[in-house]
N, CA and C of each residue as an Amber inpcrd file, in Angstrom:
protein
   564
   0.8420000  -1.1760000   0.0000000   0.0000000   0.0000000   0.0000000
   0.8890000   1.2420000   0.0000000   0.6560000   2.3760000  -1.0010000
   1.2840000   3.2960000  -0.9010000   1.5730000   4.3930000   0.3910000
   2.6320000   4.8810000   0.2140000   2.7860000   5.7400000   1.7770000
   1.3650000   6.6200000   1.9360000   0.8910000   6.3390000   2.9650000
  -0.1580000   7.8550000   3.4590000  -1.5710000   7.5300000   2.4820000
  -1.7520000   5.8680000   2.8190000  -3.0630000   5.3190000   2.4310000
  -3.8750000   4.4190000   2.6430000  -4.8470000   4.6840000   3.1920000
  -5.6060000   3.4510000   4.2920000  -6.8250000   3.2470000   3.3380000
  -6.9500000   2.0830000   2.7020000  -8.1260000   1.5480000   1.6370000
  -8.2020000   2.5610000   0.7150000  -7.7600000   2.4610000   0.0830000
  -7.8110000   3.8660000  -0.5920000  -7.6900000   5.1420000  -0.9520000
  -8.0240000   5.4360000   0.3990000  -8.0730000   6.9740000   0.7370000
  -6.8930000   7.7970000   1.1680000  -6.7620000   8.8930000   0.4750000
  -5.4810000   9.3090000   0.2650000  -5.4620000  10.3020000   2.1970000
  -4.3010000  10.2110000   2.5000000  -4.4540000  11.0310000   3.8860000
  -3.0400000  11.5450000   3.7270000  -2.9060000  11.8390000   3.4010000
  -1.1710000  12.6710000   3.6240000  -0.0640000  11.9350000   3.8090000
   1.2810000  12.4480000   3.9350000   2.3490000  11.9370000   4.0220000
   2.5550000  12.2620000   5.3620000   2.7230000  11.1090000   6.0940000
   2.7310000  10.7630000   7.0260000   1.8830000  10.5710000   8.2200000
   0.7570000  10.5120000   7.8880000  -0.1480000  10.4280000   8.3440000
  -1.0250000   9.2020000   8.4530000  -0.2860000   7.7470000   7.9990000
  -0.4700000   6.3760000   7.9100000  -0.4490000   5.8490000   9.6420000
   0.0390000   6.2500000  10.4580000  -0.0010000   5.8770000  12.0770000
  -0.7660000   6.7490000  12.6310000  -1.6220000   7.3930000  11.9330000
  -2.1340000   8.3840000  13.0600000  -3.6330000   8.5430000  12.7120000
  -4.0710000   7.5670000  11.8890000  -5.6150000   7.4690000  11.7810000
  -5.9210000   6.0750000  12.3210000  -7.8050000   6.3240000  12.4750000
  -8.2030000   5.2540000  13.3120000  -9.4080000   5.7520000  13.0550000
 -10.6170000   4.4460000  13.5000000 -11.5600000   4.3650000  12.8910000
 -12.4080000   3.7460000  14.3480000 -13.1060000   4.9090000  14.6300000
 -13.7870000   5.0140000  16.5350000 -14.6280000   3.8400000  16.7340000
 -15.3510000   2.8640000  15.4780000 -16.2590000   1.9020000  15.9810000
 -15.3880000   0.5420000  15.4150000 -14.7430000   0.5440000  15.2760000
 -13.3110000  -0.4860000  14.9630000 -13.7890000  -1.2210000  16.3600000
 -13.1990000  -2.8070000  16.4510000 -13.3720000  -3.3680000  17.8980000
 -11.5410000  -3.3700000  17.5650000 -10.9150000  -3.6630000  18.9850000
 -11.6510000  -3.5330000  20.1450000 -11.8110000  -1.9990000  20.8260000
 -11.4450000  -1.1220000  19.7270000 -11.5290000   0.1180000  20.2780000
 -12.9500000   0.8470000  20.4840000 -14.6770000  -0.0170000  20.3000000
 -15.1500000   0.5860000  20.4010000 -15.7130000  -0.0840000  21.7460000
 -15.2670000  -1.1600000  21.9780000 -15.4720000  -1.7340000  23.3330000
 -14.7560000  -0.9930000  24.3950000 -13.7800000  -0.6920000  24.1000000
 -12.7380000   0.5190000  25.0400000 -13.3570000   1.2800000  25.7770000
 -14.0740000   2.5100000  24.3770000 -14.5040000   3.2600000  24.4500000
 -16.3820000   3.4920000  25.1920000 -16.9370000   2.5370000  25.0050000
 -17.5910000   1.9450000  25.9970000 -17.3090000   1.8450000  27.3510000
 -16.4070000   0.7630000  27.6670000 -16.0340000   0.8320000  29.0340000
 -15.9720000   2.1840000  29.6200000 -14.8020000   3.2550000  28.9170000
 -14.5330000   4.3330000  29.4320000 -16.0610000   5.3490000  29.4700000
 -16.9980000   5.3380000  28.5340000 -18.0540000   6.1110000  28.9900000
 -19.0870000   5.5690000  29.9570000 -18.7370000   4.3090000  30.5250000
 -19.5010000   3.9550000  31.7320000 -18.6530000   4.5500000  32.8670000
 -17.7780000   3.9830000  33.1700000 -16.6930000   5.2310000  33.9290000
 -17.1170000   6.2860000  34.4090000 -17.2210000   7.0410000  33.2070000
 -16.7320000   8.5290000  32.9220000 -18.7910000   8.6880000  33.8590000
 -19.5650000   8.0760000  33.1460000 -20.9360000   8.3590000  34.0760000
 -20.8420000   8.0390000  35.3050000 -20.1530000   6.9610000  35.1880000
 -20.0130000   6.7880000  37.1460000 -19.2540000   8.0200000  37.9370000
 -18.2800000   8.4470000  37.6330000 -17.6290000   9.6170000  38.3810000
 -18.4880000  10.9390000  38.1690000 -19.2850000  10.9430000  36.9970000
 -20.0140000  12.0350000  37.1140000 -21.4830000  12.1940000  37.8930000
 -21.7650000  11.1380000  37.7270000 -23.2260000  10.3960000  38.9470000
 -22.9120000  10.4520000  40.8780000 -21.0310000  10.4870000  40.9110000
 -20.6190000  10.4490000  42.2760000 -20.4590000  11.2860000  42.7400000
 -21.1580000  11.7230000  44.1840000 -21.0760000  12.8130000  44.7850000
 -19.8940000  12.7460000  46.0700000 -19.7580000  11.4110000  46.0160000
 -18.3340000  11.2630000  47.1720000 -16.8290000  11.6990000  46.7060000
 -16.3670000  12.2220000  46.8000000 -15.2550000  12.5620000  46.2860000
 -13.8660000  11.4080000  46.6430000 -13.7940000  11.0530000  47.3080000
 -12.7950000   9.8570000  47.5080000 -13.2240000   8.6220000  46.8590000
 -14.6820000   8.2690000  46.4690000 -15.0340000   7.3170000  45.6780000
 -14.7380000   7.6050000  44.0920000 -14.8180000   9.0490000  43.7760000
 -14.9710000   9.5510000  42.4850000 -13.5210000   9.2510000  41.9390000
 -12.3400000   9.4710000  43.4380000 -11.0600000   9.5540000  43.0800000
 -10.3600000   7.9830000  42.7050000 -11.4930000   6.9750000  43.5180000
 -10.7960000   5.7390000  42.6750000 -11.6700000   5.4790000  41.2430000
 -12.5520000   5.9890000  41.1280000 -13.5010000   6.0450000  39.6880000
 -11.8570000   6.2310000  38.6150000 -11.4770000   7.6090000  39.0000000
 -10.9290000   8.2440000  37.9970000  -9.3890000   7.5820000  37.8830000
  -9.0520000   7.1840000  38.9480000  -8.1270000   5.9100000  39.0340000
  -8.2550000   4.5910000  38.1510000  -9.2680000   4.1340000  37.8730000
  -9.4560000   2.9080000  36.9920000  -9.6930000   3.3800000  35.9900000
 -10.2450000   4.9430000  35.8860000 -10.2210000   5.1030000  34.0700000
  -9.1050000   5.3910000  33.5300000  -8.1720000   6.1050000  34.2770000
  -6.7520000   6.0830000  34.0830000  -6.0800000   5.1860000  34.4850000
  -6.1200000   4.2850000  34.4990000  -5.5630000   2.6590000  34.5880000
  -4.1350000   2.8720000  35.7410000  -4.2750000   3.9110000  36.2310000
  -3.2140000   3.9130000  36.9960000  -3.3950000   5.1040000  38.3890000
  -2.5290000   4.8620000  38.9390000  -2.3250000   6.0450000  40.5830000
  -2.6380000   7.2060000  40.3090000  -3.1770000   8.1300000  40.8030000
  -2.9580000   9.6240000  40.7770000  -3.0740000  10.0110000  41.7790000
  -3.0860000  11.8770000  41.9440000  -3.3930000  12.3190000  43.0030000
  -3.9810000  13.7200000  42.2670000  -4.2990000  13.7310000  41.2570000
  -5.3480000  14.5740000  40.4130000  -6.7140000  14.6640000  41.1040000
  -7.4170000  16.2480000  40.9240000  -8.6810000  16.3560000  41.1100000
  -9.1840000  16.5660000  40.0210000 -10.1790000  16.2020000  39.5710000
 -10.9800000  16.5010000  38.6140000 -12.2490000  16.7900000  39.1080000
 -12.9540000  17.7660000  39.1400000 -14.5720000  18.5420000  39.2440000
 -15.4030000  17.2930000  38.0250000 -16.3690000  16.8720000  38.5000000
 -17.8080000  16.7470000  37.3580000 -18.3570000  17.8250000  37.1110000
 -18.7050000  17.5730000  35.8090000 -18.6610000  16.2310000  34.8670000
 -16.9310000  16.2680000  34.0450000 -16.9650000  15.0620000  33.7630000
 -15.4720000  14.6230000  33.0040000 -15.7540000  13.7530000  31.9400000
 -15.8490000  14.1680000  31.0340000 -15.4390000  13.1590000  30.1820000
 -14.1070000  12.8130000  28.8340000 -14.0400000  11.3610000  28.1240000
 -13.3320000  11.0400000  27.8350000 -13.2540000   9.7550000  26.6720000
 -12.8640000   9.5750000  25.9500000 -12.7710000   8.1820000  25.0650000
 -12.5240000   7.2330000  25.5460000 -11.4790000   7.3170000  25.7650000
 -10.4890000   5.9170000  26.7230000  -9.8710000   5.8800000  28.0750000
  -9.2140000   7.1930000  28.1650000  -8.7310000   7.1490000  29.7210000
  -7.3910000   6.4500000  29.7440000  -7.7190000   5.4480000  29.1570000
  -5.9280000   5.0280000  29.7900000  -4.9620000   5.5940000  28.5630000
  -5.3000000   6.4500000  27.5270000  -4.4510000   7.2670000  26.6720000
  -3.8600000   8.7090000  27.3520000  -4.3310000   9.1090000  28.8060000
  -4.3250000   9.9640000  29.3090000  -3.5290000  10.1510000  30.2350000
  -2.2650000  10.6170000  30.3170000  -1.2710000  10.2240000  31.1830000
  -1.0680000  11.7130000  32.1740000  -1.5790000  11.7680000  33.6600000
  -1.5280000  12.9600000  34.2620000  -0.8450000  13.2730000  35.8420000
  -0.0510000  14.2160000  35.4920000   1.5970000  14.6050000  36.3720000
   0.5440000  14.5220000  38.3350000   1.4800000  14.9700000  38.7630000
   0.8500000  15.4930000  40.3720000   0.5350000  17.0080000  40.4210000
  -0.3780000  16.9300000  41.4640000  -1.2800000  17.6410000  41.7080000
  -1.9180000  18.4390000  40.8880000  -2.7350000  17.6990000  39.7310000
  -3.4660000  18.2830000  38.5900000  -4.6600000  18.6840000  39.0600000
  -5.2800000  19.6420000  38.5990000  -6.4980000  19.9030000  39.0500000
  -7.6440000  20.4130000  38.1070000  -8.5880000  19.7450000  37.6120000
  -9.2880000  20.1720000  36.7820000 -10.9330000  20.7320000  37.1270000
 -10.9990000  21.9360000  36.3280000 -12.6040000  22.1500000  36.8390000
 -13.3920000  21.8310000  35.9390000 -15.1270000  22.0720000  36.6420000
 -16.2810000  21.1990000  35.4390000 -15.8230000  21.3460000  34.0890000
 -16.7360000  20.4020000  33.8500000 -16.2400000  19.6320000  32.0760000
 -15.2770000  20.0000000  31.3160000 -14.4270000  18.8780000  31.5260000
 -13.4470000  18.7730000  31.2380000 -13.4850000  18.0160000  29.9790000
 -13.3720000  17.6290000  28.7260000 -13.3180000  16.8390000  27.8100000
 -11.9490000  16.6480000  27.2610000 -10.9960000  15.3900000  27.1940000
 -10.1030000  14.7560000  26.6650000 -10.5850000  13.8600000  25.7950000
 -10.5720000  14.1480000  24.4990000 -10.7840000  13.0230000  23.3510000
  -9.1960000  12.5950000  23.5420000  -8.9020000  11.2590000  23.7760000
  -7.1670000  10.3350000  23.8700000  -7.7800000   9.2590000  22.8820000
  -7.5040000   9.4970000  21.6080000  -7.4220000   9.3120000  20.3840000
  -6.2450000   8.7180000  20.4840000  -5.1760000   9.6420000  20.5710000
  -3.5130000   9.8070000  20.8920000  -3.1060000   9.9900000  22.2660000
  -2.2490000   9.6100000  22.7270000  -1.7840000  10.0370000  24.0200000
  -1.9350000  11.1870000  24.1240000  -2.5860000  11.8350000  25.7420000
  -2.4130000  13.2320000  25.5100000  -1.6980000  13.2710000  27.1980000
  -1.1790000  14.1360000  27.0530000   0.2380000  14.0270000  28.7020000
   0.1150000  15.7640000  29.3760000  -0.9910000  15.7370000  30.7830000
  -0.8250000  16.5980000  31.4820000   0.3800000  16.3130000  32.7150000
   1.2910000  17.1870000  32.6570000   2.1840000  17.4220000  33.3960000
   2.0430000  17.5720000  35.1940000   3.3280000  18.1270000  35.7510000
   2.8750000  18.0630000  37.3450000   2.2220000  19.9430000  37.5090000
   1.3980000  19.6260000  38.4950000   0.6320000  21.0740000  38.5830000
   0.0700000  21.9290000  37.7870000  -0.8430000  21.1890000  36.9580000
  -1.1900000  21.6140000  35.8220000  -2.7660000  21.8280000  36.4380000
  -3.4720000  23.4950000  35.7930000  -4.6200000  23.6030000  36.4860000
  -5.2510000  24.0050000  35.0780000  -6.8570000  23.3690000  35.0670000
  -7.7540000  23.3790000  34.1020000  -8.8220000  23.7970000  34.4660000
  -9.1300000  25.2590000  33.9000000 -10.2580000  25.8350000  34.0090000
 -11.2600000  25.2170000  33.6260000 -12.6520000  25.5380000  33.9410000
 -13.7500000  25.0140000  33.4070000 -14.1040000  25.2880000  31.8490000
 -14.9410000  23.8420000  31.2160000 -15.2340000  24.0880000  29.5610000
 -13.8400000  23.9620000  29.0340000 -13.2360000  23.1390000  29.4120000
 -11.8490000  22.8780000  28.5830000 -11.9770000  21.8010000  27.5930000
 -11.7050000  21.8770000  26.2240000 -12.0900000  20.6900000  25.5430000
 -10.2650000  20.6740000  25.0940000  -9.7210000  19.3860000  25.1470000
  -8.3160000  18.6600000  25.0270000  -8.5750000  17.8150000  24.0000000
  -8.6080000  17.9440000  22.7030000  -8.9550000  16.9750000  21.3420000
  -7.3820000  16.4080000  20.7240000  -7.1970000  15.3350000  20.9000000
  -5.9280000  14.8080000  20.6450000  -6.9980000  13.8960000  19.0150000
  -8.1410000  13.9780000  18.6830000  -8.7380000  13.9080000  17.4950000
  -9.2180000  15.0830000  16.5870000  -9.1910000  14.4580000  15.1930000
  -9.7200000  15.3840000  14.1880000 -10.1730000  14.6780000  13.2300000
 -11.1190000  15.3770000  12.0630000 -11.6160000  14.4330000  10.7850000
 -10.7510000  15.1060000   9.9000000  -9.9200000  14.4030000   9.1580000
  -9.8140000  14.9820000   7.4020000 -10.5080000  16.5130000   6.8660000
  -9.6800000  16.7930000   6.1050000 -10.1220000  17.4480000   5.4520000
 -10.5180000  17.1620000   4.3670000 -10.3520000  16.1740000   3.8950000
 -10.8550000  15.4910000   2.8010000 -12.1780000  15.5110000   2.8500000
 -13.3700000  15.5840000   2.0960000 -14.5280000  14.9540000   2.3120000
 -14.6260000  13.3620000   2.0280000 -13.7650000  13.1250000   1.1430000
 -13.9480000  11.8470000   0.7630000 -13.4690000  10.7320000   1.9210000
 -12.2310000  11.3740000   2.4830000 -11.8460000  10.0370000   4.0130000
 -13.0550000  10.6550000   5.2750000 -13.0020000  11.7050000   5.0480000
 -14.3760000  12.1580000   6.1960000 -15.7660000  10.8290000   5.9660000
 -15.9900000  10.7220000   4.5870000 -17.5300000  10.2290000   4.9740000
 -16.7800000   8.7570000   4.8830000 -15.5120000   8.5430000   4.6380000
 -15.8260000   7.0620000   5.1390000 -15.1820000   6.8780000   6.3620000
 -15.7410000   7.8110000   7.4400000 -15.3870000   7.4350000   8.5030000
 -13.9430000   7.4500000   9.1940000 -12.8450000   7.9290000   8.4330000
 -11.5070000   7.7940000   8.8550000 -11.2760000   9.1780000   9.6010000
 -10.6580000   8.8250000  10.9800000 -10.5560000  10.1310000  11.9380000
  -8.8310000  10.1900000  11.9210000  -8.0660000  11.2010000  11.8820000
  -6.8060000  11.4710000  12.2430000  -6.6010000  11.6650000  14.6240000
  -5.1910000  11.1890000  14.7280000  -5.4650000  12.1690000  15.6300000
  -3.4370000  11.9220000  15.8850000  -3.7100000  13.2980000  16.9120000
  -2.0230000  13.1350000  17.2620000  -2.1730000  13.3870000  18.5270000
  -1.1060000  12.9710000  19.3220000  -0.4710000  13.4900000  20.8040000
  -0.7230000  14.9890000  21.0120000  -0.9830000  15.6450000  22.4390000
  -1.3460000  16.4790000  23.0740000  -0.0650000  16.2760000  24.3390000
   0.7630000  17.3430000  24.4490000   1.6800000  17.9980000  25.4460000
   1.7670000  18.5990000  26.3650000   1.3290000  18.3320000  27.5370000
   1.0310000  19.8310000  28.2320000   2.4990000  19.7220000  29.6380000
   2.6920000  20.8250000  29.2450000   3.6990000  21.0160000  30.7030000
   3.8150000  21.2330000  31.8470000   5.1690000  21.2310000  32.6280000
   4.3610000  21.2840000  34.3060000   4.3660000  22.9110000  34.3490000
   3.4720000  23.2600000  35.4310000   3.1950000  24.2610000  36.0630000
   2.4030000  25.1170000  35.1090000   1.5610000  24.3340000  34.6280000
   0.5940000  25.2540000  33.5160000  -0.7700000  25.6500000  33.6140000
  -0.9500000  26.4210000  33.7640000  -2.3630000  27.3140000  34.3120000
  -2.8590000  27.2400000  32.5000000  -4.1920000  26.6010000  32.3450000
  -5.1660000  26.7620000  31.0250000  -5.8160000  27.2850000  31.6320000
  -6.8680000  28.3640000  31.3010000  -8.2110000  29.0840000  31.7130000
  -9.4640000  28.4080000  31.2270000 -10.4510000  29.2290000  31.8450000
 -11.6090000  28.8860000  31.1000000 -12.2920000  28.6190000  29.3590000
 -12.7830000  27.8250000  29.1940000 -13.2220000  27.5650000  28.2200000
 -11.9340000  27.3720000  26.4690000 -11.5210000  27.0170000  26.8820000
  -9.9890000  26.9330000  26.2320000 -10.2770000  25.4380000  25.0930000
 -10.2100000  25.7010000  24.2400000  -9.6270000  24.6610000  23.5440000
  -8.2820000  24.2340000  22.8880000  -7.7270000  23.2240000  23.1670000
  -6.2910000  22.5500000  23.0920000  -6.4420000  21.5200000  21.7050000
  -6.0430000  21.3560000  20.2470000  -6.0130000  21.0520000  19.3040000
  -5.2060000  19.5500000  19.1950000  -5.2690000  18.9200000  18.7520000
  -4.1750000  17.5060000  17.8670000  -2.7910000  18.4760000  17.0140000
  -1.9990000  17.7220000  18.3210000  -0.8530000  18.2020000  17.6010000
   0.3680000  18.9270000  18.8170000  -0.3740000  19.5860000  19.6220000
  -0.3900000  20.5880000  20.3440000   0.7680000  20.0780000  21.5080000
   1.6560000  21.2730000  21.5870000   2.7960000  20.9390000  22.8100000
   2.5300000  22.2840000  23.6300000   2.0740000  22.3070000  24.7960000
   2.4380000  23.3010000  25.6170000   3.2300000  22.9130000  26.5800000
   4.7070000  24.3230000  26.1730000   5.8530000  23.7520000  27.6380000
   5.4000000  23.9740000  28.6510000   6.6430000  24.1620000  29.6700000
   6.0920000  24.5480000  30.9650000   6.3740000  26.0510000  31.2480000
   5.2300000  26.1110000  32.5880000   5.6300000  27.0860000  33.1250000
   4.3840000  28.2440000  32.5040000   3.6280000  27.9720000  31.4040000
   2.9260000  28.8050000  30.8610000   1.7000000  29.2920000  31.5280000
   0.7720000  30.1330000  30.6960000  -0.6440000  30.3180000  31.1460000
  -1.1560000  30.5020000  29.5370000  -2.1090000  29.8570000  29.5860000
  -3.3900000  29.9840000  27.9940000  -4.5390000  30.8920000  29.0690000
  -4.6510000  32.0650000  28.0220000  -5.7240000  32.4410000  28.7690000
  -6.8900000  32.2500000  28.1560000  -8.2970000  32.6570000  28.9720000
  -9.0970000  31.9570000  28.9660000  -9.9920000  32.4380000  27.2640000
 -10.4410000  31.5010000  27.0850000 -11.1630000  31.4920000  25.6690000
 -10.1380000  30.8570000  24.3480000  -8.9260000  30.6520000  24.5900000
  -8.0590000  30.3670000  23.3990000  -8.3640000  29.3520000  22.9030000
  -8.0130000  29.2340000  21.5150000  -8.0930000  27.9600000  20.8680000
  -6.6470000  27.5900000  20.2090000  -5.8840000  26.7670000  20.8960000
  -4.7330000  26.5620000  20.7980000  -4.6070000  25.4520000  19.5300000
  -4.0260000  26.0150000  18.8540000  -3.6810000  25.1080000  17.5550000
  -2.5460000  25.0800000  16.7890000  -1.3860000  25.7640000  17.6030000
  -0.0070000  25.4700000  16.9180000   0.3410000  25.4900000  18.8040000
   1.2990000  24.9810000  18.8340000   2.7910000  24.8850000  20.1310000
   2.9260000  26.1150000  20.6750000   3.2240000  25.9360000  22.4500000
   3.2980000  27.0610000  22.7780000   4.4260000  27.0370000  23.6940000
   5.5500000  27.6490000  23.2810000   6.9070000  27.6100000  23.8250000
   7.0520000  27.9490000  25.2740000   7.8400000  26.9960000  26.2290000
   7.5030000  27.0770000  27.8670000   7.7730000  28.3840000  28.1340000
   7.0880000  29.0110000  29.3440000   7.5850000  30.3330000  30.2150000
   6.8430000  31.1470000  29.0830000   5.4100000  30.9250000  28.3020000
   4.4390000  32.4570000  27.7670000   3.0680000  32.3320000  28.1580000
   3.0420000  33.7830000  27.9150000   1.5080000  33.9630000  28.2700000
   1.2980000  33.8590000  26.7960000   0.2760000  32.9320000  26.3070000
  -0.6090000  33.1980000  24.8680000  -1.9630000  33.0480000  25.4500000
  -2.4990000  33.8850000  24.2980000  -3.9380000  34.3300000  24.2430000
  -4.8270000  34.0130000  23.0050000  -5.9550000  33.9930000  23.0350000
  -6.3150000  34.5420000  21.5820000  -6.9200000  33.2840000  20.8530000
  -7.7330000  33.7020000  19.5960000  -8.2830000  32.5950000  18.1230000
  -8.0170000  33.3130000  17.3510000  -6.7810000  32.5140000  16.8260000
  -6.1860000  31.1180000  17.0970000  -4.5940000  31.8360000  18.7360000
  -4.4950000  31.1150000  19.5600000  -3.7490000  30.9990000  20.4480000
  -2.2670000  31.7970000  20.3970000  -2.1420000  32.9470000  20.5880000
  -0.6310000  33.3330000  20.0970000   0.1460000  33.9160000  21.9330000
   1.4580000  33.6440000  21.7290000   2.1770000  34.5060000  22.9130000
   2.0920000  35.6500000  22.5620000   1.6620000  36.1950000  23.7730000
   1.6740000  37.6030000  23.7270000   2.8020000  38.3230000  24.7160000
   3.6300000  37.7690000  25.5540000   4.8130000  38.1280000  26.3580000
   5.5030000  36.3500000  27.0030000   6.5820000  37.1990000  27.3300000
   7.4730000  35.5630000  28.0670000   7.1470000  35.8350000  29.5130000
   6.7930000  34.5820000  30.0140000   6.6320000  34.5190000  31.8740000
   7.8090000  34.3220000  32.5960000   8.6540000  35.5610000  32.8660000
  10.1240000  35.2650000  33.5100000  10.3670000  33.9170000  34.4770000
């Protein structure tokens, strides 16, 4: 099969590892599991119960808070530092690995899309989704209502302020702002 082509459909150069197809088994059984989960921690009003909820959807230890509602695809694509703290709805599509760092704080209405469709119409209607890795660094303050793109590295040390739609890299130690997401000064 030629480089950068899944049945046909032409998807770019290099872009042969980084598509996937959401009702595929066993990834749509996954993804299942994880939205029973994801209702259970949002149905829980105990917070130490919620915290082993969010423990088995992340298949591993934390010491992260996350506010309900939360949701997510898979969960165990989601790899997150110490003392993370996220507020209401939070959405991580982990398509791709997406990696919150240590002390990383998430305003409310944060959507984290480590997925995307083609631009193609033609791989769009048959269903073929792209997605890439998501970066986030330690000591990073995101604001409210923020969206974080496929693709996306934020170093450390930063702040996104609130409303951005981050869709290119954002070099550690800046403040960026803005649609589409730009630095607007360095954070000494």
């Amino acid at each position: 099969m030629p480089r950068g082509r899944r049945g046909g459909i032409h998807l770019g150069a290099g872009m042969q590892d980084q598509v996937y197809r959401p009702g595929d088994s066993p990834g749509s059984v996954e993804r299942r599991a994880a939205k029973l989960l994801c209702a259970a921690f949002n149905r829980e009003d105990d917070v130490a119960r919620r915290a082993e909820i969010l423990e088995q959807l992340l298949r591993k230890p934390n010491n992260a808070h996350f506010e309900a509602p939360f949701f997510c695809d898979y969960g165990y694509n989601i790899t997150v530092g110490d003392h993370c703290f996220a507020n209401h709805n939070l959405v991580i599509l982990d398509c791709a690995p997406v990696t919150l760092g240590n002390h990383v704080l998430i305003g409310p209405n944060t959507v984290i899309s480590a997925a995307s469709h083609p631009v193609d119409p033609v791989a769009r209607a048959a269903g073929v989704f792209e997605a890439l890795p998501i970066t986030i660094g330690n000591h990073v303050w995101i604001g409210a209502n923020v969206t974080i793109l496929h693709g996306v590295t934020i170093g450390d040390n930063c702040t996104i302020g609130a409303g951005s739609v981050v869709a290119k890299s954002i070099p550690a130690n800046s403040l960026a702002v803005g649609n589409p997401c730009r630095v607007v000064r360095a954070i000494p």
